[in-house]
Backbone bond lengths (Angstrom), bond angles and torsions (degrees), N, CA, C in turn:
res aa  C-N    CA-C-N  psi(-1)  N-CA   C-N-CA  omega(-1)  CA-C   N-CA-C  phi
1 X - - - 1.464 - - 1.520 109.85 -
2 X 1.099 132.39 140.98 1.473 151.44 175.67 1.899 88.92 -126.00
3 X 1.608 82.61 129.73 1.680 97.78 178.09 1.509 101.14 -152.47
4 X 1.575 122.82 143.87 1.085 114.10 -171.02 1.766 85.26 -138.14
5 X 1.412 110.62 140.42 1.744 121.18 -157.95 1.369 98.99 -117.40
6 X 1.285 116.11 136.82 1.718 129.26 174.25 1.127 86.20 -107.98
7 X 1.995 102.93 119.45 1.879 124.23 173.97 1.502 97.79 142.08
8 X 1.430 97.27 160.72 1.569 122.45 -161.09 1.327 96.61 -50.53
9 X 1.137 102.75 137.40 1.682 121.96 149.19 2.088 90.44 69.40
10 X 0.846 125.70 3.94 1.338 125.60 150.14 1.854 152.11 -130.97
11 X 1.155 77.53 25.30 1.893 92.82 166.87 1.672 103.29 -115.45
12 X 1.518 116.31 135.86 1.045 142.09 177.14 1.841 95.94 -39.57
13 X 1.581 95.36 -104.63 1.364 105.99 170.12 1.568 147.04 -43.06
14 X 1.690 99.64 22.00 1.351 121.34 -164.63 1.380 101.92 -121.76
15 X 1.534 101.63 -56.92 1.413 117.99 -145.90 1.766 109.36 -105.99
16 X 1.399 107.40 -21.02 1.478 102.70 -179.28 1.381 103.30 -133.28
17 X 1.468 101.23 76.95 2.110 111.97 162.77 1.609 96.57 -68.82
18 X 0.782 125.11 122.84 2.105 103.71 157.01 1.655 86.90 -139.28
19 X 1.259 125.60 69.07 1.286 133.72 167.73 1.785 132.27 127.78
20 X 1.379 98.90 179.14 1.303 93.65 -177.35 1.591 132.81 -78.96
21 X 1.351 116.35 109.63 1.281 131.18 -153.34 1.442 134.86 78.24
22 X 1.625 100.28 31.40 1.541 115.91 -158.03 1.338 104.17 -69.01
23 X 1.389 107.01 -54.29 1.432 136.28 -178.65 1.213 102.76 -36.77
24 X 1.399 125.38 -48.58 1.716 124.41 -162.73 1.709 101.50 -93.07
25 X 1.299 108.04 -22.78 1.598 108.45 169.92 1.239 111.32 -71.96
26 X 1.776 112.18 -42.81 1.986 92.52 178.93 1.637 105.96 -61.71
27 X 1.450 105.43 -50.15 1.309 94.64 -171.55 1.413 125.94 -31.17
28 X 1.415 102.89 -61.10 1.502 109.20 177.16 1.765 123.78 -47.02
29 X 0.869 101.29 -5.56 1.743 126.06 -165.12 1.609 87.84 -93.93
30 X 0.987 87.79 -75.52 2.030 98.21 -163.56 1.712 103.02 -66.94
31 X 1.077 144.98 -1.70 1.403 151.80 124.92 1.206 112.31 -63.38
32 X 0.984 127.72 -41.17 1.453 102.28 -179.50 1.709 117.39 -80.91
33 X 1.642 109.83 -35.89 1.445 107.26 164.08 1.665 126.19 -60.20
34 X 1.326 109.87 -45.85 1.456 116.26 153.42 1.610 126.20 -34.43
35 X 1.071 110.02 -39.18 1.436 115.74 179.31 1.779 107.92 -82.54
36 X 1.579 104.46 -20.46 1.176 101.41 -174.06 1.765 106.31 -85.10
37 X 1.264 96.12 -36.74 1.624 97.29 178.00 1.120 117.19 -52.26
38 X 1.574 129.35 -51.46 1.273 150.17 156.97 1.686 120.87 -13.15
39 X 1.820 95.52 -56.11 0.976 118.80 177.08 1.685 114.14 -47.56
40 X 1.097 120.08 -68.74 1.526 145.76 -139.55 1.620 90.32 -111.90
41 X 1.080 109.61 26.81 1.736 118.61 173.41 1.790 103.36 -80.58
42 X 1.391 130.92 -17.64 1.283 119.51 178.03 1.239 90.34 -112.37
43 X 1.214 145.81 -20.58 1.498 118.12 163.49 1.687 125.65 -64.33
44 X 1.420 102.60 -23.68 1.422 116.07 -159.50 1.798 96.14 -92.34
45 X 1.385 117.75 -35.90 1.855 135.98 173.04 1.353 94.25 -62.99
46 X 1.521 146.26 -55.79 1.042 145.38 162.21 1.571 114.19 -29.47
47 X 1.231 98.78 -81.10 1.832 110.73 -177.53 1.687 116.60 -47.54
48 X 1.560 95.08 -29.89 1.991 94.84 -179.76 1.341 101.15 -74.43
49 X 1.936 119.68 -56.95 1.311 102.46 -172.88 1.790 122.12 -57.84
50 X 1.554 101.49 -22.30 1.640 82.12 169.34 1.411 143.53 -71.12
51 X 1.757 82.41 -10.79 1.438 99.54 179.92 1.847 114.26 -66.55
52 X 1.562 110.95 -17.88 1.010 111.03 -152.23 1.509 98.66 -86.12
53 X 1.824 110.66 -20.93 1.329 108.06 -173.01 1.422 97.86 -113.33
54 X 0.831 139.96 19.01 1.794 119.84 169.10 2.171 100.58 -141.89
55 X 0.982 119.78 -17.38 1.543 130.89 163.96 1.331 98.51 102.03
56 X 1.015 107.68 0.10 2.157 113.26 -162.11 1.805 89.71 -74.22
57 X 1.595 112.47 120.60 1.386 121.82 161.51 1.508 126.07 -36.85
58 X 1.258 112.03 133.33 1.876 102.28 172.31 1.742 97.38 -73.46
59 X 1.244 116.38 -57.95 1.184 113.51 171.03 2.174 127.37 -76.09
60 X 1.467 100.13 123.52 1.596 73.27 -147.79 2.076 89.05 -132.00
61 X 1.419 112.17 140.83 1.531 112.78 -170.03 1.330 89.05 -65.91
62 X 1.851 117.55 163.74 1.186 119.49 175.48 1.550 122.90 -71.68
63 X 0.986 108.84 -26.42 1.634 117.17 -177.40 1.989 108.94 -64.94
64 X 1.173 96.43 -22.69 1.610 112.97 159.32 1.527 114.72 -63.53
65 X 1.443 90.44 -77.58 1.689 110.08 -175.49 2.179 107.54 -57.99
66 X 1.467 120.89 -2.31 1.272 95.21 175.89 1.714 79.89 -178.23
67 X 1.715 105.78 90.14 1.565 120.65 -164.48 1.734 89.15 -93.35
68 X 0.978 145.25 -11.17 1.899 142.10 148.84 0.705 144.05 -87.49
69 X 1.979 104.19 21.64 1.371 108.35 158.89 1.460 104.23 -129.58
70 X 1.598 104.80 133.84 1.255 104.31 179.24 1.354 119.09 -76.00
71 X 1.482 123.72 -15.51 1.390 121.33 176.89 1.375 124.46 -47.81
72 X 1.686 107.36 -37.99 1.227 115.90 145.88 1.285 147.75 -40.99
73 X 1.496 115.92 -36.70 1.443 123.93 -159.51 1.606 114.97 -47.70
74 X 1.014 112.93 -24.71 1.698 111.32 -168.88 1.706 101.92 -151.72
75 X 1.513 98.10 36.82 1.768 104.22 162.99 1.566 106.51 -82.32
76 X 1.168 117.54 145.22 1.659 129.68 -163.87 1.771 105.81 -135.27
77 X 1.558 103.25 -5.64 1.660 95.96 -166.79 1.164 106.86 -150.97
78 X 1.325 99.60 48.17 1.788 120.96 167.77 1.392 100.77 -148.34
79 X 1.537 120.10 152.73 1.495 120.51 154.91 1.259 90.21 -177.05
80 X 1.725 80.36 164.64 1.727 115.63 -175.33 1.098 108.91 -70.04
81 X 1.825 126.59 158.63 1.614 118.63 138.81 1.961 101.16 -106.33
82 X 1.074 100.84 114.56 1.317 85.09 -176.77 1.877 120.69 67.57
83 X 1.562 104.33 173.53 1.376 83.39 -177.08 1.749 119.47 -80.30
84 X 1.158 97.50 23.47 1.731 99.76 -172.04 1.128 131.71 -76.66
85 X 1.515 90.62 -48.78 1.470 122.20 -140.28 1.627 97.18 -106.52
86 X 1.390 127.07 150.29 1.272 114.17 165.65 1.450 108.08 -132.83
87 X 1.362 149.96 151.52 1.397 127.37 -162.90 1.433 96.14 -156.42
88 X 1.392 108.24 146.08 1.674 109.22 -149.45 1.969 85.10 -140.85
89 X 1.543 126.71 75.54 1.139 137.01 -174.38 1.905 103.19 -47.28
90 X 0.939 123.20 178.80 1.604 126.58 -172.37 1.696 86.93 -129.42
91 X 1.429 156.37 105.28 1.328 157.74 111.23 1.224 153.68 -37.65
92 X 1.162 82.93 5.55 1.770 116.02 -179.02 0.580 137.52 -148.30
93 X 1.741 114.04 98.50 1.589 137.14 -171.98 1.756 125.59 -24.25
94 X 1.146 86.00 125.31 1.817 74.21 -168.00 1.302 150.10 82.71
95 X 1.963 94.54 -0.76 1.477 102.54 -177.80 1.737 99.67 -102.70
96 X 1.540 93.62 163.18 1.655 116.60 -178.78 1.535 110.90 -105.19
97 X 1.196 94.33 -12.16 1.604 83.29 171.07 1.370 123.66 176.46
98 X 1.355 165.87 176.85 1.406 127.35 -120.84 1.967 92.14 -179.43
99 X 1.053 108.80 159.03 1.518 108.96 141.75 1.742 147.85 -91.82
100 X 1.341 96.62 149.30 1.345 71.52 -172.71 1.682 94.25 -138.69
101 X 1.118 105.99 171.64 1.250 122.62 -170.60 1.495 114.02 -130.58
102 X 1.124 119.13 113.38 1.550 131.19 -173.05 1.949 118.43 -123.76
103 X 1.503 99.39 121.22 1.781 103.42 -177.04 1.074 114.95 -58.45
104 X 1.592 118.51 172.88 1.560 117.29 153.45 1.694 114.97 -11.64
105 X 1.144 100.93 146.37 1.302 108.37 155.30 1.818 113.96 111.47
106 X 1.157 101.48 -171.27 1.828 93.12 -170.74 2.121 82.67 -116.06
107 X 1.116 98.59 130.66 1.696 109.72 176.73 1.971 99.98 -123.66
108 X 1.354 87.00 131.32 1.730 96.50 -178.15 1.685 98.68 -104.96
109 X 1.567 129.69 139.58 0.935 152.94 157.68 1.344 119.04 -31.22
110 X 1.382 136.53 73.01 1.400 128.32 177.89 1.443 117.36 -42.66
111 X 1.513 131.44 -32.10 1.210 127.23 173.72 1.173 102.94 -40.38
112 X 1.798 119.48 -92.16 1.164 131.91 -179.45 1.486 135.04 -62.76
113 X 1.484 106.14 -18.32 1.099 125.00 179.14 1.779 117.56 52.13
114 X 1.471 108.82 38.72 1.012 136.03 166.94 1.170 139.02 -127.26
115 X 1.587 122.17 -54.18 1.065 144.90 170.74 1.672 107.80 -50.39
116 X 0.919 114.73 120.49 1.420 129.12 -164.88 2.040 106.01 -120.58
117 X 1.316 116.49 135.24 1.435 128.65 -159.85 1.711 89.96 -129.01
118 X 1.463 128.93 137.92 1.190 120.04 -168.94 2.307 83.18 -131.29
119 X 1.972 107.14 97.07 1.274 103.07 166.73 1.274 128.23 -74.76
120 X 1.458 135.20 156.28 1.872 95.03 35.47 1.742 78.66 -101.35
121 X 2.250 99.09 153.26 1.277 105.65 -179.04 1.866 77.66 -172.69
122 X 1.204 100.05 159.30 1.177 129.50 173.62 1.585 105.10 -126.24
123 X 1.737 94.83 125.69 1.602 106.30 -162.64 1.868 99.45 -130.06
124 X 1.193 117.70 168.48 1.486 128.73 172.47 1.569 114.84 -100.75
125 X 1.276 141.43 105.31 0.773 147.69 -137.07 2.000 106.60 -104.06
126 X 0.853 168.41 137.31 1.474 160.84 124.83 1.415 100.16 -48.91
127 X 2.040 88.24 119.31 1.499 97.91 178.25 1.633 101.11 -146.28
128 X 0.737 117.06 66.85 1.382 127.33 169.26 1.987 107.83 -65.84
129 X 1.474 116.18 173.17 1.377 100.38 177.72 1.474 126.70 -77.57
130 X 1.117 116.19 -6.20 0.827 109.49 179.72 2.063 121.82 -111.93
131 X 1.470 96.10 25.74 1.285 104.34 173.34 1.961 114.54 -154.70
132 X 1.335 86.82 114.22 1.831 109.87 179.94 1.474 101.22 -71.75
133 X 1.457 129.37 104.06 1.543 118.07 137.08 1.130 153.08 -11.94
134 X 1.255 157.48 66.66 1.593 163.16 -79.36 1.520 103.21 156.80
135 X 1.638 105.07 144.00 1.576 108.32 -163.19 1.399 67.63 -138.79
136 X 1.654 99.56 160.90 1.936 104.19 147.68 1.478 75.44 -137.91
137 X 1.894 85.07 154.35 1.177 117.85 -172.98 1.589 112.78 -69.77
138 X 0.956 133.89 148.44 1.661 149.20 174.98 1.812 95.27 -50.04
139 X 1.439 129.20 148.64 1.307 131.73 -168.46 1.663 110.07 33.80
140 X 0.918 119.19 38.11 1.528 105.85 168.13 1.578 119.21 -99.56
141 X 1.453 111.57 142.91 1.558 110.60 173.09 1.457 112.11 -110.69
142 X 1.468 122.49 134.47 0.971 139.99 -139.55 1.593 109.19 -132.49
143 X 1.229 131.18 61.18 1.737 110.96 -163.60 1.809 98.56 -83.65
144 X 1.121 98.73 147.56 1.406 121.41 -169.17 1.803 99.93 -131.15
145 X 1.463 87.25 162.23 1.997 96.44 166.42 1.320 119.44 118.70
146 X 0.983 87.06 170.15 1.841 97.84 -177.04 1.208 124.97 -69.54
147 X 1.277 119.64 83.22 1.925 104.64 -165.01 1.595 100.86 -119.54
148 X 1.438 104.83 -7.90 1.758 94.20 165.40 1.328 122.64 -131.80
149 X 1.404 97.71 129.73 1.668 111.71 -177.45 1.438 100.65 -65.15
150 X 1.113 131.20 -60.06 1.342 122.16 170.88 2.212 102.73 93.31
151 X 1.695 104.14 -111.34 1.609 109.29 162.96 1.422 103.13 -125.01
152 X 1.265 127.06 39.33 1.061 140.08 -178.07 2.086 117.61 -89.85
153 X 1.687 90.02 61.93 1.309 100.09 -168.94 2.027 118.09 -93.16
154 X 1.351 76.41 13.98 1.689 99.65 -177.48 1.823 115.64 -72.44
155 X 1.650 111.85 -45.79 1.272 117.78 157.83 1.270 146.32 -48.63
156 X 1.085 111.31 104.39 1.343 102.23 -159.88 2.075 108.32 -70.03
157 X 1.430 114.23 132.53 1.656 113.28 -174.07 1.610 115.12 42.61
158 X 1.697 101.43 47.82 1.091 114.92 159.57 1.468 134.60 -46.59
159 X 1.566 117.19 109.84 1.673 118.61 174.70 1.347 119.22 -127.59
160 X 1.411 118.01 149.47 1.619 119.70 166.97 1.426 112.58 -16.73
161 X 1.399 128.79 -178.74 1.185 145.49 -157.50 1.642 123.08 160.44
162 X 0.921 128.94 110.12 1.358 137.14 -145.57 1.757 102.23 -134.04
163 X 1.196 139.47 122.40 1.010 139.28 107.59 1.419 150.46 -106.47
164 X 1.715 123.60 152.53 1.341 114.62 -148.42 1.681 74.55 -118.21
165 X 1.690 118.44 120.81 1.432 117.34 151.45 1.459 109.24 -86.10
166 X 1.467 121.00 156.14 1.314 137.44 172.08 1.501 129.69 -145.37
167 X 1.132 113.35 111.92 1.331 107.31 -179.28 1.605 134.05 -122.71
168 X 1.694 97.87 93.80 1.723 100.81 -155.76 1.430 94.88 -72.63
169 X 1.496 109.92 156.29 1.453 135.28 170.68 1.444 95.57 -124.29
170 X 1.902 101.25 148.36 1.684 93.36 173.41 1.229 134.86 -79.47
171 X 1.227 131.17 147.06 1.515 120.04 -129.65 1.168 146.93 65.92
172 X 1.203 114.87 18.85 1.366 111.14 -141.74 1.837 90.50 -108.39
173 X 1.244 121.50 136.44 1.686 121.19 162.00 1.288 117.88 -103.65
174 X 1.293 124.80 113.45 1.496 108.40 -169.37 1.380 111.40 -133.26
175 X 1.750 118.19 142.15 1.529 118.48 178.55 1.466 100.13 -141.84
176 X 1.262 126.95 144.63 1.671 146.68 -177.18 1.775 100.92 -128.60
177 X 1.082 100.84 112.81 1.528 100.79 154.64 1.128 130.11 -65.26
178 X 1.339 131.86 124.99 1.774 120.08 -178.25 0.982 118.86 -132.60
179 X 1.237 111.88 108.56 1.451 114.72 -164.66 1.759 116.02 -86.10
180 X 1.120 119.17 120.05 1.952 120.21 -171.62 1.237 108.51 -80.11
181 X 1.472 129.18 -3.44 1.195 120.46 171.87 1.806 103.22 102.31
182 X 1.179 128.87 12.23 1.575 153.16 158.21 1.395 127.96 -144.39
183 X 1.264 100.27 -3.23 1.938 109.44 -163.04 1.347 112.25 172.12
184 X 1.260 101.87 142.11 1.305 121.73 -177.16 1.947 115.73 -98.60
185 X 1.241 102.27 122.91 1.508 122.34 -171.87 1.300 103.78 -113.10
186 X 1.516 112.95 121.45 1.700 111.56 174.00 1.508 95.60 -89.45
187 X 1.351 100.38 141.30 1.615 122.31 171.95 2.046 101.33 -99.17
188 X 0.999 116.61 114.87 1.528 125.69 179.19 1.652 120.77 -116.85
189 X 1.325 105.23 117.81 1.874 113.63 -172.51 1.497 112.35 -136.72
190 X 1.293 100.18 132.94 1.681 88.82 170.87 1.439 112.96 -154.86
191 X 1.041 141.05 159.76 1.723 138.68 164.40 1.100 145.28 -153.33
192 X 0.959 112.85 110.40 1.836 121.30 163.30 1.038 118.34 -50.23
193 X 1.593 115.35 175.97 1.441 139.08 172.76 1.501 120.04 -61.19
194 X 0.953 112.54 -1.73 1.688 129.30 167.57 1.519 120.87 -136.38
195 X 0.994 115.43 -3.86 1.652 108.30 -173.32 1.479 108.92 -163.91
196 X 1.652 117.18 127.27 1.466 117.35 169.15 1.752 97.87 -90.71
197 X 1.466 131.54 152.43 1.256 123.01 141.02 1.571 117.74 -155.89
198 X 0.900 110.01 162.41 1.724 131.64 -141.09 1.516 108.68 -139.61
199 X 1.396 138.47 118.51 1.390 142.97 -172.74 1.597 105.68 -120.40
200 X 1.190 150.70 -177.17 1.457 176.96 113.14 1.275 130.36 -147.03
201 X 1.215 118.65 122.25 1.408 114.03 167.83 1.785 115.92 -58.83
202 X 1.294 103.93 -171.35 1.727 116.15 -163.78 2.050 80.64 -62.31
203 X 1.868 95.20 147.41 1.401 98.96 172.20 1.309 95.36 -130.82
204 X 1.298 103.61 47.50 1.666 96.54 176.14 1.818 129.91 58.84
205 X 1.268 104.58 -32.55 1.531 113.25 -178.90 1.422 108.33 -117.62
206 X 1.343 138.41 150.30 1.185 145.29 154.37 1.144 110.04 -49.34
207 X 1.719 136.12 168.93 1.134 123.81 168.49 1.701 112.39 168.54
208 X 1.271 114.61 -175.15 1.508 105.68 161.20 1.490 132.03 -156.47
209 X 1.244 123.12 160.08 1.268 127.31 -164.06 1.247 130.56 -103.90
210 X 1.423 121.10 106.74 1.091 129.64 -168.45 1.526 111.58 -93.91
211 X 1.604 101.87 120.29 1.482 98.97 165.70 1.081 121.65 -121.25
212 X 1.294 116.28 141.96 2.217 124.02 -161.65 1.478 84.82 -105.34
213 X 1.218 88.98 154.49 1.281 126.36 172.85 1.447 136.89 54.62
214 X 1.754 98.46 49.79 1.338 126.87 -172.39 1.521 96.34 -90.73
215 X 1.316 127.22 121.72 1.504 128.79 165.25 1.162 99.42 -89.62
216 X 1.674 136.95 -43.37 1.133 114.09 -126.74 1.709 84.61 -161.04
217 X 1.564 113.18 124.86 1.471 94.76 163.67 1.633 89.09 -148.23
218 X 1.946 108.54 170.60 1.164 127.33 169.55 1.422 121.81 -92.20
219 X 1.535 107.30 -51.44 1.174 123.92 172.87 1.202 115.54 -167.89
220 X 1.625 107.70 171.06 1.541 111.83 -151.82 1.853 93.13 -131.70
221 X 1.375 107.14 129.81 1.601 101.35 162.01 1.486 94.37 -116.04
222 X 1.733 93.36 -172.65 1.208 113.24 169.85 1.360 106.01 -167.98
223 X 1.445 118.63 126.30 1.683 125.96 -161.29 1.287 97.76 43.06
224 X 1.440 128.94 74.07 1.010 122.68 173.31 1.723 143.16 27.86
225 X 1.550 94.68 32.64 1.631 109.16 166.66 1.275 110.33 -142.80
226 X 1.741 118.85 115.94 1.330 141.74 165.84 1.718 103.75 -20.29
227 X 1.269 89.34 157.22 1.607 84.68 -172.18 1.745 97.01 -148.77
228 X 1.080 100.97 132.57 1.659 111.94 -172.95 1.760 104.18 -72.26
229 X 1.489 94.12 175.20 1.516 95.65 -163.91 1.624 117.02 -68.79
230 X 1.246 121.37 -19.14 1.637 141.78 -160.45 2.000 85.66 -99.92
231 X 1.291 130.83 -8.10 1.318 109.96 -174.42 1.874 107.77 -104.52
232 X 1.783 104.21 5.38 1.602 105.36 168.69 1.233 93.52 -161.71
233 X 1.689 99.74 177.17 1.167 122.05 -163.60 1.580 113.81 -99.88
234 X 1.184 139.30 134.31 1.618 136.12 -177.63 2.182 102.26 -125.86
235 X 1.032 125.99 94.93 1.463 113.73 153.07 1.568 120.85 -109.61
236 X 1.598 82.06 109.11 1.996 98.95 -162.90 1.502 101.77 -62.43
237 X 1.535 135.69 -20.17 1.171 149.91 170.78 1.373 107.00 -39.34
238 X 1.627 99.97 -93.75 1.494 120.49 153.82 1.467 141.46 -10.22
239 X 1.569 82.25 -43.28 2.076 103.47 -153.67 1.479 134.19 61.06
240 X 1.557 94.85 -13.23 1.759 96.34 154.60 1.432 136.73 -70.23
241 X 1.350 98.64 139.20 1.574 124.38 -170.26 1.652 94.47 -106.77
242 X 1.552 116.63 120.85 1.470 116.86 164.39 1.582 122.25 -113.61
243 X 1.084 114.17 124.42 1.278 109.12 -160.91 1.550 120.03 -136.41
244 X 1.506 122.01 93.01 1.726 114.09 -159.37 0.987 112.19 -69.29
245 X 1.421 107.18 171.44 1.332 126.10 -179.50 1.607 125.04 -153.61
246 X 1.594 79.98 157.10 2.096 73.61 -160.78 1.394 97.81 -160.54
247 X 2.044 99.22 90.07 1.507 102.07 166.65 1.969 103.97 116.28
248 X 0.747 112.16 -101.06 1.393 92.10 -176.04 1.882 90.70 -146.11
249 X 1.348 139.42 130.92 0.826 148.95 -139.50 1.599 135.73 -169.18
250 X 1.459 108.03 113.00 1.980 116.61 -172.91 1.040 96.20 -71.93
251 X 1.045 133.08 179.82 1.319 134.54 133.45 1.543 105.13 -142.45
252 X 1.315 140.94 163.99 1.112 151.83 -177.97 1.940 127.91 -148.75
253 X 1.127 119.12 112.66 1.630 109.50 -165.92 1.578 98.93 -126.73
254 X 1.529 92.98 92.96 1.866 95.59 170.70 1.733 112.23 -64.15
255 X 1.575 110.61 127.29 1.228 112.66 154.42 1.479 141.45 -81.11
């Protein structure tokens, strides 16, 4: 839950002026996190209903999320959302930027969603106020998007909206449970030195799939038919590959 309270000493834009144009800077802050919560509402609907059948936290301490490393054992100011996500809070008034501590594995930069950290390593983080520390894990699938209208009568011919982020590492085997709100759909990705590929059955919503950290591809199917250049998205900048989907869906990206 994200809740924001009208009363003393707890509304953003009420309660913490400490300068000129502060007010319109938190604001902008708490919109932009709001939008993020919003965002990550089917990853996070996913992680609760699993919670309901196996007891495992969506939100979970690290000594949980990575019980063979002792570096962990008595960390208090890091945690997971799920196994994806890693989130490195800022606790100290006035600071710009923080340490952080990251496990095995290759962790990509949610800021930029590029910058890539290869653990275990202890790194310096940029944390100014208006930016939270957050890794996602190497092969992780991530569905994001707009899937609830909620009182959201402001849109005009408001509909679902779905995106699936992905981020293969080599070697990497990867599955996300996703729950549509009746059923649970495994999302499956993995890749070698020649080929990323990615499966789901129908998720109920149309949508599309973004995969980071494509340098380099030959060609792209989907259900096993090549797909011309006007039928996805490529920003070689970026390295994202966007690729819709509608219904239950392979996809395949020869390197």
């Amino acid at each position: 839950m994200m809740e924001i309270l009208v009363g003393p000493n707890r509304t953003l834009w009420y309660s913490y002026d400490t300068g000129p144009n502060a007010n319109a800077r938190l604001l902008s802050i708490a919109q932009t996190f709001t939008r993020e919560h919003h965002d990550l509402i089917p990853y996070i609907r996913s992680l609760v209903y699993g919670s309901t059948q196996t007891g495992m936290p969506a939100m979970r301490m690290m000594p949980l999320s990575f019980p063979d490393d002792p570096a962990v054992a008595d960390m208090f100011d890091e945690y997971t959302l799920g196994d994806a996500i890693l989130v490195a809070p800022v606790l100290t008034a006035g600071a710009t930027s923080r340490s952080v501590y990251l496990p095995r594995g290759v962790w990509i930069d949610c800021n930029d969603k590029r910058t890539r950290h290869t653990g275990p390593a202890t790194i310096t983080a940029r944390a100014p106020l208006d930016v939270l520390p957050r890794y996602v894990r190497g092969g992780s699938i991530i569905p994001r998007g707009d899937i609830l209208q909620s009182n959201n009568n402001w849109t005009p011919n408001w509909a679902p909206a779905l995106r699936i982020e992905f981020y293969p590492v080599a070697g990497s085997q990867s599955r996300f449970d996703y729950y549509t709100g009746s059923a649970v759909v495994p999302l499956t990705g993995s890749m070698s030195e020649s080929l990323v590929s990615w499966r789901a059955g129908d998720l109920g919503i149309n949508g599309v799939l973004e995969v980071h950290g494509v340098d380099r591809y030959t060609s792209v199917r989907r259900n096993n038919r090549t797909l011309g250049a006007t039928e996805f998205q490529y920003d070689a900048t970026a390295q994202v590959m966007s690729i819709p989907l509608t219904g239950a869906t392979s996809v395949e990206i020869r390197r």
